[in-house]
MARBAZA-220887 format. One record per residue (C-alpha): residue number from 1; x, y, z; residue in one letter. Coordinates in steps of 0.001 Angstrom, whole numbers. Example, Ala and Ser with C-alpha at 12.3 -4.5 7.8 and 13.67 -1.06 7.14 Angstrom:
% MARBAZA-220887
1  12300  -4500  7800  A
2  13670  -1060  7140  S
//
This chain:
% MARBAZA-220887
1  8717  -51786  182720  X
2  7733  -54380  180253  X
3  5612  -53834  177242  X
4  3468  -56717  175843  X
5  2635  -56231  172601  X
6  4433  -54630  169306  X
7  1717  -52710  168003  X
8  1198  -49230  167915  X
9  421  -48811  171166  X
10  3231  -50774  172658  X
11  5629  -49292  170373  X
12  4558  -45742  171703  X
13  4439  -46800  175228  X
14  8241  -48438  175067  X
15  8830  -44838  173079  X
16  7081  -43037  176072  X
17  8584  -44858  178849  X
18  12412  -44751  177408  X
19  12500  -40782  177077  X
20  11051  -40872  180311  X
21  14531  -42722  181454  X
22  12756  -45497  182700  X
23  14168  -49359  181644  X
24  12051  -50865  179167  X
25  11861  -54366  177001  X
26  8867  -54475  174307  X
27  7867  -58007  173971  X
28  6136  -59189  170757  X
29  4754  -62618  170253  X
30  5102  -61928  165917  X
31  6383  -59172  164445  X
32  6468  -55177  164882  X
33  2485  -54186  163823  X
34  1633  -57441  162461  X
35  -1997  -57304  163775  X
36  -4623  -54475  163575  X
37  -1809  -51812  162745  X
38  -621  -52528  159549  X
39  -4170  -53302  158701  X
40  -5712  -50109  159161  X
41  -6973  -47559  156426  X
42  -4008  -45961  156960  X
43  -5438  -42552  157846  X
44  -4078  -40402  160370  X
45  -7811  -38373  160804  X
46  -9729  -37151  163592  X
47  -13203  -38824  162757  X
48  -15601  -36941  160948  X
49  -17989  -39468  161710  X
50  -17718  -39779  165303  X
51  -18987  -36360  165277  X
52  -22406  -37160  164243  X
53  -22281  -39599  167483  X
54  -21087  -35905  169060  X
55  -17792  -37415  170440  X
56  -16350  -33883  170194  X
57  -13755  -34597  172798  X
58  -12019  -37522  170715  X
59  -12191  -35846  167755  X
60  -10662  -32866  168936  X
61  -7722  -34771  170623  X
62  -7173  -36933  166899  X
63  -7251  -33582  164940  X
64  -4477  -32417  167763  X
65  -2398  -35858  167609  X
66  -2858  -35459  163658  X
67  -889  -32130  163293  X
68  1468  -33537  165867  X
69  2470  -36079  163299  X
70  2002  -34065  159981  X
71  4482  -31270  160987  X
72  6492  -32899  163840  X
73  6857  -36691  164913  X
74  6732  -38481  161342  X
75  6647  -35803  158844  X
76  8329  -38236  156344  X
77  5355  -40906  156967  X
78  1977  -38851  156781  X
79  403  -36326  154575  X
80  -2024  -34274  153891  X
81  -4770  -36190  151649  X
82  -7314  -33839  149557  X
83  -10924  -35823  149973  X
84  -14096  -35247  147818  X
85  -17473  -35637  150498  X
86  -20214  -36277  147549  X
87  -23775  -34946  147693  X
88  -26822  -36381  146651  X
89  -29729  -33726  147654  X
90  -29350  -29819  148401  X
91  -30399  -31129  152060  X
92  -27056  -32476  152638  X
93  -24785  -29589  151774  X
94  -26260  -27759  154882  X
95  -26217  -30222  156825  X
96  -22484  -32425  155755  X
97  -21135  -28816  155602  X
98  -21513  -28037  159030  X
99  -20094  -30908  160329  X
100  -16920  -30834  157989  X
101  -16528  -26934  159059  X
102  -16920  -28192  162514  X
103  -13881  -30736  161507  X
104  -12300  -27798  160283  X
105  -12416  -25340  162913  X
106  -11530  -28525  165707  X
107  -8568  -28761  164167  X
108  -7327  -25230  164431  X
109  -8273  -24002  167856  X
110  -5509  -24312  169885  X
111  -4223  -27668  167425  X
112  -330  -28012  167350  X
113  169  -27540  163124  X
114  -1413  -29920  160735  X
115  -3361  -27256  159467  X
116  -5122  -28026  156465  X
117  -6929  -25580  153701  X
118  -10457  -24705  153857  X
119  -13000  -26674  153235  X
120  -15225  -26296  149639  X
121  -18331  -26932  148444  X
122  -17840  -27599  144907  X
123  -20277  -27433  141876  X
124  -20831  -31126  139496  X
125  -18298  -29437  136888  X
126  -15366  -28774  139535  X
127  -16453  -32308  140883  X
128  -16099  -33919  137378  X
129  -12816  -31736  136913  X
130  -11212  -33208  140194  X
131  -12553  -37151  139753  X
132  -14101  -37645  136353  X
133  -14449  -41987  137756  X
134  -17118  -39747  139997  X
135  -20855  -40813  138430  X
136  -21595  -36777  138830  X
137  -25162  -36926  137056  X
138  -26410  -38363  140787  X
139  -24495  -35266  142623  X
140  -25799  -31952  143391  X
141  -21722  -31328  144034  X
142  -19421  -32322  146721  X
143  -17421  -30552  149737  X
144  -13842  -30306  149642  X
145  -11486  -31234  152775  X
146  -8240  -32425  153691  X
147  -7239  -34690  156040  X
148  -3944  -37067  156486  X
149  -2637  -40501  155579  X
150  -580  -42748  156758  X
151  2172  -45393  156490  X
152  968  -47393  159364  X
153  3555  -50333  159520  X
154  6317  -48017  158893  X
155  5594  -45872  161379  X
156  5349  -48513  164012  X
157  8768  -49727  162658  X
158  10123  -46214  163182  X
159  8773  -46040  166719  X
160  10204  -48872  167864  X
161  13518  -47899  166480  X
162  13206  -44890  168316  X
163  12560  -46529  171293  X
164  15350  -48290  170953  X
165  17587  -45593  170274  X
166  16770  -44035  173667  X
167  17779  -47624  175379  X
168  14557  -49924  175075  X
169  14912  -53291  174256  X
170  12428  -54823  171750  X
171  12135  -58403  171237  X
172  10089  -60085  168174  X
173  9191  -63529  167616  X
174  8549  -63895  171807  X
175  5482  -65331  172971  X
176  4647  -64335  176758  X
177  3276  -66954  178372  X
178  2716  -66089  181909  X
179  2811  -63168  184718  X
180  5624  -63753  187343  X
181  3931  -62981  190765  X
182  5123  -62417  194155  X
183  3489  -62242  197677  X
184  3795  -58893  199040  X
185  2503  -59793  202850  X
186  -197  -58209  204023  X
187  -933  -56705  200205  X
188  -933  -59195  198317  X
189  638  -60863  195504  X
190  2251  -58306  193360  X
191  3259  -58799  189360  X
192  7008  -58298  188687  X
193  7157  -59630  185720  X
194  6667  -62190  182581  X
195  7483  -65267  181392  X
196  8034  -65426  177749  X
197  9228  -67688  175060  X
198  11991  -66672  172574  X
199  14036  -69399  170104  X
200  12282  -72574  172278  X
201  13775  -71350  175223  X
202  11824  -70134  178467  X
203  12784  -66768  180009  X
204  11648  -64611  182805  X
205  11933  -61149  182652  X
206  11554  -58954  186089  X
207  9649  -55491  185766  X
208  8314  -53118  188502  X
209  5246  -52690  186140  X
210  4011  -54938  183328  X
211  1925  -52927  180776  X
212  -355  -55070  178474  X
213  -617  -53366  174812  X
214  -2149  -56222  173188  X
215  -4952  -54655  171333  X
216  -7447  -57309  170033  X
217  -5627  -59798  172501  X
218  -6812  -58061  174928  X
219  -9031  -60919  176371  X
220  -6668  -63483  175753  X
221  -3977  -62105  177857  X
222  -6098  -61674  180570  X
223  -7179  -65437  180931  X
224  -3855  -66131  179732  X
225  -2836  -64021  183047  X
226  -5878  -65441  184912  X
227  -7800  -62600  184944  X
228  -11202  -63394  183830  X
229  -12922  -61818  187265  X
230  -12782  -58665  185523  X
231  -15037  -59672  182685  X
232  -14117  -58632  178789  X
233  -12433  -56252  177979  X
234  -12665  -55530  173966  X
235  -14952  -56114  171181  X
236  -13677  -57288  167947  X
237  -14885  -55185  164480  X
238  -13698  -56603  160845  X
239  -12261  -53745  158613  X
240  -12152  -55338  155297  X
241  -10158  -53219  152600  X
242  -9244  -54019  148789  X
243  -6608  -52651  146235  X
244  -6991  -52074  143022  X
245  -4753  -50925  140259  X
246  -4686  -46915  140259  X
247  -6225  -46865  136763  X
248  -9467  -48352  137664  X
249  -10249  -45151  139147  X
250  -9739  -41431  137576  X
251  -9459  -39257  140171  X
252  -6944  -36731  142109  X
253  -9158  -37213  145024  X
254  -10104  -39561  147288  X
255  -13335  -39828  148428  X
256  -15280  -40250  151472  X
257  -19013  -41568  151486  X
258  -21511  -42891  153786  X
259  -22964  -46720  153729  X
260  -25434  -47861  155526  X
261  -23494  -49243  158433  X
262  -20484  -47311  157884  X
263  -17724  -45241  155814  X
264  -16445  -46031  152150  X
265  -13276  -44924  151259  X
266  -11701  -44253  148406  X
267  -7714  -43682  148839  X
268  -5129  -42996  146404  X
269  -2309  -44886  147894  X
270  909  -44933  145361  X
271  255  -46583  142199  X
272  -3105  -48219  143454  X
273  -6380  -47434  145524  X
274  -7545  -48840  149152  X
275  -10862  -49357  148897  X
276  -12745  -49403  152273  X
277  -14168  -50300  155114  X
278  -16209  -52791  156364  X
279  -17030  -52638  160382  X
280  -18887  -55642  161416  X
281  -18713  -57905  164582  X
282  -16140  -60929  164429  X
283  -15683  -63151  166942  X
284  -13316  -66051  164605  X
285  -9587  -66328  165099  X
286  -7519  -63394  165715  X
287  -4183  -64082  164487  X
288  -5754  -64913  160887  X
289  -9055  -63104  160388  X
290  -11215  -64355  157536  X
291  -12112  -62233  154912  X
292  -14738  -63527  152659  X
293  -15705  -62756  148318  X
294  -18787  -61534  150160  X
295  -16360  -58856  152120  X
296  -14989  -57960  148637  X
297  -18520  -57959  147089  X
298  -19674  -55363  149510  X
299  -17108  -53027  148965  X
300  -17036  -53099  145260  X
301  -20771  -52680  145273  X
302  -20496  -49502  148076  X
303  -18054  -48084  145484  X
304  -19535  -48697  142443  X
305  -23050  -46801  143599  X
306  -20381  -43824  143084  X
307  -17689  -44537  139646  X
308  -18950  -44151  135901  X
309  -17309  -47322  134996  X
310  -17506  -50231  137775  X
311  -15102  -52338  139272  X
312  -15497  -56153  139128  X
313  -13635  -58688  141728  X
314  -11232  -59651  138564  X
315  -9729  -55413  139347  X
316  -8914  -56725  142664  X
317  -5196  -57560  143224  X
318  -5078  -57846  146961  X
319  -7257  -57750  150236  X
320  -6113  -56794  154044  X
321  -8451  -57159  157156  X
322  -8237  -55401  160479  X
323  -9536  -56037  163529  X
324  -10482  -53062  165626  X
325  -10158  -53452  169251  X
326  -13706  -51702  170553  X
327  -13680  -50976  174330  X
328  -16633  -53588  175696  X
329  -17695  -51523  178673  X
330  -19391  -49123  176174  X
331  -21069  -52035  174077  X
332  -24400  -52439  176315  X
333  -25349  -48947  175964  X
334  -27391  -49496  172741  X
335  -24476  -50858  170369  X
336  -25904  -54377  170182  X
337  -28764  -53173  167966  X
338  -26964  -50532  166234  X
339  -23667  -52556  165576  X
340  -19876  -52071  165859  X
341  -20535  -48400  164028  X
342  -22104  -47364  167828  X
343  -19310  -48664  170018  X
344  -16904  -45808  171224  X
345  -13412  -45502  170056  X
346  -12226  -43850  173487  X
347  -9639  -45718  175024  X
348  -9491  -47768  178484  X
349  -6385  -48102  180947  X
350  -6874  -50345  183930  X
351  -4907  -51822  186578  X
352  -6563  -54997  187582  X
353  -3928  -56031  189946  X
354  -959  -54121  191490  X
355  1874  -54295  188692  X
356  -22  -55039  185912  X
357  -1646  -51983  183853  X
358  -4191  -52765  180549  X
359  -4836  -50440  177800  X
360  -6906  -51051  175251  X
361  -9240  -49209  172917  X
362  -8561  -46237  170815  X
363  -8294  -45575  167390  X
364  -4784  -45193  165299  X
365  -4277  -41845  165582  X
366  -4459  -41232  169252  X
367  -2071  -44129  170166  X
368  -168  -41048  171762  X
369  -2544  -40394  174240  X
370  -2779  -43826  175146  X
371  319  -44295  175375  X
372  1019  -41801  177781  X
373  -2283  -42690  179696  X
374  -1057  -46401  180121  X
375  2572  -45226  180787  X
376  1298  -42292  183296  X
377  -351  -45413  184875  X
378  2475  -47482  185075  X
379  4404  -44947  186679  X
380  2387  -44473  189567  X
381  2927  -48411  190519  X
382  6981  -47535  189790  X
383  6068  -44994  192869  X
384  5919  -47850  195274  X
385  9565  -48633  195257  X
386  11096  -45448  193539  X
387  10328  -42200  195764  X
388  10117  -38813  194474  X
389  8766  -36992  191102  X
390  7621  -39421  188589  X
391  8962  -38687  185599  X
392  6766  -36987  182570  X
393  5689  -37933  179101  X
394  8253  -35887  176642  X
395  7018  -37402  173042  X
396  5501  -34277  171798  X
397  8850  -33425  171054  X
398  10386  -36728  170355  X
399  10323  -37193  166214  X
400  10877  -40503  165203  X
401  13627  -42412  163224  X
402  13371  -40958  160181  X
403  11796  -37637  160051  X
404  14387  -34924  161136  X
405  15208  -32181  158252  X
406  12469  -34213  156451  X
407  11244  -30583  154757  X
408  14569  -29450  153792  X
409  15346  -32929  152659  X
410  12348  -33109  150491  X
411  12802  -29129  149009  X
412  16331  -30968  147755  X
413  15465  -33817  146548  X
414  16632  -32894  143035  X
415  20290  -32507  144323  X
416  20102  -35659  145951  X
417  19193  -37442  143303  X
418  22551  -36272  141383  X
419  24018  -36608  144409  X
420  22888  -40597  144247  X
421  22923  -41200  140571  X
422  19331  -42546  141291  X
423  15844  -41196  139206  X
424  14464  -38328  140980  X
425  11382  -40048  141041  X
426  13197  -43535  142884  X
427  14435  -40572  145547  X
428  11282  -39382  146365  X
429  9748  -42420  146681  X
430  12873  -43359  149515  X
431  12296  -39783  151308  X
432  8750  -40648  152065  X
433  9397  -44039  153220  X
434  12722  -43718  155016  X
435  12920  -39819  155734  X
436  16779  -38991  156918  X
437  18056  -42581  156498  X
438  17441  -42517  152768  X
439  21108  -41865  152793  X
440  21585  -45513  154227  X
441  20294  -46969  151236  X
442  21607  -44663  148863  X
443  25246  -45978  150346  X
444  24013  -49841  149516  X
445  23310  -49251  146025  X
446  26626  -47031  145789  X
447  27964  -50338  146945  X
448  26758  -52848  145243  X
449  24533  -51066  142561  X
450  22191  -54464  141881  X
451  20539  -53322  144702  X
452  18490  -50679  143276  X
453  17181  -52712  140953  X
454  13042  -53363  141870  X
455  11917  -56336  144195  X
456  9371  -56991  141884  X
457  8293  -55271  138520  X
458  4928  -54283  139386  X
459  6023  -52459  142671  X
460  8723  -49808  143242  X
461  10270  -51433  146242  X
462  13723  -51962  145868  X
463  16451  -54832  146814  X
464  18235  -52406  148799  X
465  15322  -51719  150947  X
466  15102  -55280  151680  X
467  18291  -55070  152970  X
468  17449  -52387  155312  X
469  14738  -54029  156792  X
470  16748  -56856  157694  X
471  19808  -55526  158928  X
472  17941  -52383  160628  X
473  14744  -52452  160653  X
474  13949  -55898  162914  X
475  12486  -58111  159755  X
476  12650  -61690  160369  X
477  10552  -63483  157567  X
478  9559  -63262  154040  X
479  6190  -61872  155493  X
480  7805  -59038  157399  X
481  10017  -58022  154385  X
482  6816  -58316  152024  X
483  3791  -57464  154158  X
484  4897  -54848  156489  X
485  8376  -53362  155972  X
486  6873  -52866  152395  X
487  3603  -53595  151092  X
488  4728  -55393  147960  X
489  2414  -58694  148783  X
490  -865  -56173  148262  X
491  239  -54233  145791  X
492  756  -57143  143213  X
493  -1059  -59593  141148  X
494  796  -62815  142439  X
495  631  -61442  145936  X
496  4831  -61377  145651  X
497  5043  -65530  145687  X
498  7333  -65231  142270  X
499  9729  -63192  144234  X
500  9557  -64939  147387  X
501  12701  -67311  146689  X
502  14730  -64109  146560  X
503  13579  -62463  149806  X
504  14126  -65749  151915  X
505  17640  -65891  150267  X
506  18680  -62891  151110  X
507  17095  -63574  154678  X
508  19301  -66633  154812  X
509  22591  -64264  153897  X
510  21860  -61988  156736  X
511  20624  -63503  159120  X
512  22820  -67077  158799  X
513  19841  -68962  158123  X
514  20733  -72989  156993  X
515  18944  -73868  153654  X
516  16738  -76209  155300  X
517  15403  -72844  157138  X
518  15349  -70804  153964  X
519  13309  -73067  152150  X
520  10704  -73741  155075  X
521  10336  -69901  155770  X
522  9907  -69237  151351  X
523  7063  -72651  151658  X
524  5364  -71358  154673  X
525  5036  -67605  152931  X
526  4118  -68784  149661  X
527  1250  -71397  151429  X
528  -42  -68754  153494  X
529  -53  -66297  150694  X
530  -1947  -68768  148423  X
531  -4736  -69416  151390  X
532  -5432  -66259  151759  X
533  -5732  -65025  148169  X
534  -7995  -68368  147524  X
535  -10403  -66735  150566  X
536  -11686  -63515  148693  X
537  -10791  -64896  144551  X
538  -13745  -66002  142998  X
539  -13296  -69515  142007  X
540  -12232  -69411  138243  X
541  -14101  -71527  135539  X
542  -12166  -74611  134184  X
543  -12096  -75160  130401  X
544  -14715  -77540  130810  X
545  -17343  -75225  132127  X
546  -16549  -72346  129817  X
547  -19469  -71743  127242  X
548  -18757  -72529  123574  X
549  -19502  -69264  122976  X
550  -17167  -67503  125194  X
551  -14447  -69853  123932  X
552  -15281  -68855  120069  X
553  -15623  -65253  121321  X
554  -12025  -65460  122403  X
555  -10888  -67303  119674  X
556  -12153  -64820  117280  X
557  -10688  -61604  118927  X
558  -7278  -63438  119318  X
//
């Protein structure tokens, strides 16, 4: 079989199909979840408000895949979250508490683990105790839940790994570019295959089943394939999020609230907050979605209705947008007057031709299911030329590069740290990004100790780790060392351009790159980082236009 598309969903289905023995090759045009999933809000969560739509079913099956991950398949990469649900008017504690004890009990019958404490409903004092940024003088209280978070890119990294480790073969940097077809007599033609394009060169790979994971590509793999008889297939929704530094907001919480057209988020997320989501229709470029200073407005106006002390676009130091890949055959039911917010997150697998399979759809969490629907699905074409029992989905009790021991790991921390020489604090910071092979970078630094110096000051990443993503974790740029493998380019003020020299050397050591190469890979990072930072900044005032008063102001508190 051969996967299109590095994503989540691709990554799970190479995952799915390789433990099922089957012969796989994952096939990404860019890098491992360098589209919609390392751009999500990084929540692994059933939904809470997808019950109000009374999609019981998919939230069920989230809260299942949820504990799946928490105590099983990435333990290292998720955990449990503590949320704040604020209230406004008595009405709503009736009627927000019976949907999040709904949540609750969803996610115990019959869940595997992930099983979270009770849910609260908590007075204005215990509010103000837990999140004093909370503006409690316009709460009647809150409710208490817990839920789960995510490392998203990581743990697409770490399933592809996986994947890998049980034989697949997973190719970056590899555009397909066509389907290889075959006449099959009285059938039909028949896909058995894909042409693709890797280093300039043109190669066709042959597959009894080609499975098509592209997500938000959806529709442009299937003209691509010449497939447009079957009509669209996904809808595109913009999920704008910004960071801002973790002391802009004073709370051990995060927080959940409604908008008027969706969910605001509040998420602790190391030493800064995610700050989310919009959910709007796009229909502009896919590979770069725009993201406007009237995305960033939004939010910080959604969030300030809620903080004592506001936050103003100068807080901001860095912006992501995701596109979520809606299914379109649920979009006519009512969803053009209601918006994106309307259109079901359930999942779609087709098989518009013999050989090919589609999936698309979903949400994050459930990339499991899909997975093994579109793989199930793929199997049953396999049939026609391999007789007997197909083979069955196993990744319930496959955990992923990374995670095994992770609790006993974790409960010894403190010895490891002697055992390293390293800050307990550096440790636990490499446990919950790199689970079991925090050893491997433990032996670098023993090695050459430079390496555990930090990337960058403002972020905790170290060199080390930028070694490991090169030499075993698939990174081929500046952008996937700085973007995805960690999320240094968010999490600082100059969006990591200062330190972008270094990366691309050390991309150059490793990888043999000339110095021609190094420098165009450093330029095309640092350009793209620029563009995008000058997209959502608001444009600053040259000396000229400043006021004489705010320039004496200055001058006199200098």
């Amino acid at each position: 079989m051969i996967v299109v598309g590095g994503g989540v969903v691709g990554a799970g289905s190479a995952l799915d199909a390789a433990t099922r023995g089957l012969r796989v090759a994952l096939i990404e045009k860019a890098d491992l979840a360098s589209g919609t999933s390392s751009r999500s809000s990084r929540l692994a969560h059933g939904g809470l408000r997808y019950l109000e739509n009374r999609e019981f079913g998919l939230v069920r099956e989230a809260l299942t895949e949820r504990g799946l991950l928490l105590d099983h398949v990435a333990p290292h990469l998720v955990r449990p979250l503590q949320f704040l649900l604020p209230l406004t008017r008595t009405v709503e504690k009736s009627y927000y508490g019976a949907g999040v004890t709904l949540y609750d009990l969803l996610s115990r019958v019959g869940a595997y683990g992930g099983t979270m404490p009770r849910p609260r409903t908590l007075s204005r004092a215990a509010v103000h105790g837990l999140a004093p940024a909370l503006d409690v003088n316009q709460l009647s209280g809150a409710i208490r839940f817990h839920d789960a978070q995510i490392d998203d890119a990581r743990h697409v990294v770490a399933l592809a790994r996986t994947a890998a480790a049980f034989g697949a073969a997973v190719v970056t940097e590899a555009t397909v570019t066509d389907l290889v077809r075959a006449a099959m007599g009285p059938a039909g033609d028949r896909v058995i295959g894909v042409e693709f394009v890797a280093d300039g060169e043109t190669i066709t790979g042959y597959a009894r089943c080609v499975l098509s994971a592209t997500g938000v590509w959806s529709d442009s793999f299937r003209e691509a394939a010449g497939l447009s008889e079957i009509g669209s297939t996904v809808r595109q929704s913009k999920g704008v999020h910004v960071i801002v530094p973790k002391a802009k907001i004073r709370s051990g919480s995060a927080v959940i609230a409604r908008t008027e057209s969706s969910v605001l988020f509040l998420l602790p997320w190391g030493d800064n907050w995610l700050i989310g989501t919009t959910d709007t229709d796009y229909d502009g470029a896919l590979d770069d979605p725009d993201v406007t200073l009237a995305d960033v407005d939004y939010l910080l106006d959604q969030a300030n209705r809620w903080l004592v002390s506001p936050l103003f676009p100068s807080d901001v130091i860095g912006v992501y947008c995701g596109l979520r890949p809606l299914v379109a055959a649920e979009v006519e039911v009512g969803a053009d007057e209601a918006g994106t917010t309307a259109v079901s997150r359930e999942h779609l697998v087709m098989r518009p031709e013999p050989g090919l399979v589609m999936v698309a759809g979903g949400k994050y969490t459930t990339y499991r299911v899909m997975a093994q629907d579109a793989v199930d699905a793929a199997v049953s074409e396999r049939a026609a030329f391999v007789p007997g029992t197909p083979p069955k989905c196993v990744t319930r009790e496959i955990v992923v590069v990374g995670g095994q021991g992770f609790d006993e790991l974790w409960a010894t921390r403190g010895r490891l740290a002697r055992d390293w020489g390293l800050p307990e604090h550096v440790v636990e910071h490499l446990l919950r990004r790199h689970g079991d092979r925090s050893s491997d970078v433990a032996a670098l630094i023993a090695a050459e100790p430079e390496l555990a110096e930090r990337i960058h000051p403002e972020a905790p990443y170290l060199w080390a780790e930028a070694v490991v993503a090169i030499d075993a974790e698939g990174a081929r740029s500046v952008a996937d060392v700085l973007v995805r493998r960690t999320r240094l380019a968010l999490e600082v003020s100059d969006a990591g351009v200062s330190v972008a020299p270094g990366v691309g050397a050390l991309l150059a050591r490793r990888l043999g790159w000339a110095k021609e190469r190094e420098q165009q890979e450093v330029q095309h990072y640092v350009e793209q980082a620029q563009r995008e930072q000058r997209r959502w900044r608001p444009p600053q005032p040259t000396a000229a236009e400043q006021t004489p008063t705010t320039t004496s102001t200055t001058q006199e508190s200098q």
